[in-house]
C-alpha positions as CSV (number, residue, x, y, z in Angstrom):
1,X,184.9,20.7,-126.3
2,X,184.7,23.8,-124.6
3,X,187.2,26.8,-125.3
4,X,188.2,29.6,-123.2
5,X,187.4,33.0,-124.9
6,X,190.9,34.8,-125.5
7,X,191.1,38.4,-125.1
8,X,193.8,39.7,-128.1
9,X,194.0,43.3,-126.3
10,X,194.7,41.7,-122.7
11,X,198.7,42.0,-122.2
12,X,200.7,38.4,-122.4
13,X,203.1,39.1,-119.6
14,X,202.6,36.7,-116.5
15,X,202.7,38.0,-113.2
16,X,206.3,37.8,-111.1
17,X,206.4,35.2,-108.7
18,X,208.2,35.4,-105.8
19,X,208.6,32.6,-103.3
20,X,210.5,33.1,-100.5
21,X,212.8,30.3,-99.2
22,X,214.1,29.4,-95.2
23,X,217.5,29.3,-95.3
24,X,219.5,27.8,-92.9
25,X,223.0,28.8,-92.4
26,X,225.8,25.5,-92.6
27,X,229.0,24.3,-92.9
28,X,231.6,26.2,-90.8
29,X,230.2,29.9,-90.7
30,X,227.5,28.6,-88.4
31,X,230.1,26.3,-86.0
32,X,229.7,28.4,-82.8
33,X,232.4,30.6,-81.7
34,X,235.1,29.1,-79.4
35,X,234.0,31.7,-76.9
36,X,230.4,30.6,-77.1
37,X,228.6,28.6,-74.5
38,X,227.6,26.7,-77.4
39,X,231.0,25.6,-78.6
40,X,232.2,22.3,-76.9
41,X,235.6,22.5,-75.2
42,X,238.1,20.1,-74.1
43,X,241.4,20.9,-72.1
44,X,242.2,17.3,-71.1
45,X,242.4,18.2,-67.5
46,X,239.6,17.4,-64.5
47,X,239.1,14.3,-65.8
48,X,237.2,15.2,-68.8
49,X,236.2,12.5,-71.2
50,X,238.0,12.9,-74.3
51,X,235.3,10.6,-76.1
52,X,232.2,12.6,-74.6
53,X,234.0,15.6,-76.3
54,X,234.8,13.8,-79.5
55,X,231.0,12.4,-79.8
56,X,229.6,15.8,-78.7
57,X,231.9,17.9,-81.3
58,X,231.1,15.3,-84.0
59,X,227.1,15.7,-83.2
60,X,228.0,19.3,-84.2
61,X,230.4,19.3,-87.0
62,X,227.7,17.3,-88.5
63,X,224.4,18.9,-87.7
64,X,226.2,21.8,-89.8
65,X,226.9,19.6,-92.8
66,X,230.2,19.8,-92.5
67,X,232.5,17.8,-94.5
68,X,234.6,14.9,-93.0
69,X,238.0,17.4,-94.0
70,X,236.3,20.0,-92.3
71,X,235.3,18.0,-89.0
72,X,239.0,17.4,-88.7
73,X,240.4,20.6,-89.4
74,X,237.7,22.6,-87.2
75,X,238.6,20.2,-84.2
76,X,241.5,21.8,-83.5
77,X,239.7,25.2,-82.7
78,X,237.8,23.2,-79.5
79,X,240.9,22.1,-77.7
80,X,243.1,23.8,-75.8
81,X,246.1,25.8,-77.4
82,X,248.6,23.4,-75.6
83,X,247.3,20.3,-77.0
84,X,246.6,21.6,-80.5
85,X,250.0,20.8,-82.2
86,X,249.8,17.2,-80.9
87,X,246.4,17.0,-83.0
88,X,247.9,18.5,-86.0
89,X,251.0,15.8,-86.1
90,X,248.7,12.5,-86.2
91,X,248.8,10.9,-89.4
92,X,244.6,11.0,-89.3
93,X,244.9,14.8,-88.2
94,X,247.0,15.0,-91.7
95,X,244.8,12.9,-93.9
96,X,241.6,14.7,-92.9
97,X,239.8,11.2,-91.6
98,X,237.5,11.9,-89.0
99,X,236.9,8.2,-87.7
100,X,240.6,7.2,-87.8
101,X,241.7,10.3,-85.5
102,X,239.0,9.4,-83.0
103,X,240.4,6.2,-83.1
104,X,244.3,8.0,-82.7
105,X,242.8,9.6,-79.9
């Protein structure tokens, strides 16, 4: 068996390693702004399709790990302000469940 010589005066300390790491922001600090051309809107007038908006939103919320509480509650920011109350009174809007309110929808 061969043995590696060990130097008693040669310090013991291992080197610092330092790996650096990609980090991707999630969840709702990287949602885009409502103002960005990003964010997906939905007034429900010009005959928009409330369930292109729906799918496109939920594409989103999830692509940002967001949670299903959070898809629901962040929603509300994408629609317009006269519509927004409506949202908030369904009983899915209250329970935080994602499918069921698309389904309310």
């Amino acid at each position: 068996m061969y043995q590696v010589p060990v130097n008693a005066d040669a310090p013991t300390a291992h080197p610092t390693v330092h790996y650096a790491m990609a980090t991707t922001v999630t969840r709702p600090a990287a949602m885009p702004s409502l103002r960005s051309h990003h964010a997906p809107s939905f007034s429900g007038e010009g005959g928009e399709s409330l369930e292109d908006f729906l799918h496109e939103y939920e594409e989103l919320a999830y692509g940002h790990g967001l949670m299903e509480r959070q898809t629901v509650d962040w929603v509300i920011r994408y629609i317009h302000r006269s519509q927004r109350d409506l949202w908030k009174s369904l009983d899915s809007f209250v329970a935080s469940d994602w499918n069921a309110l698309c389904n309310e929808l």
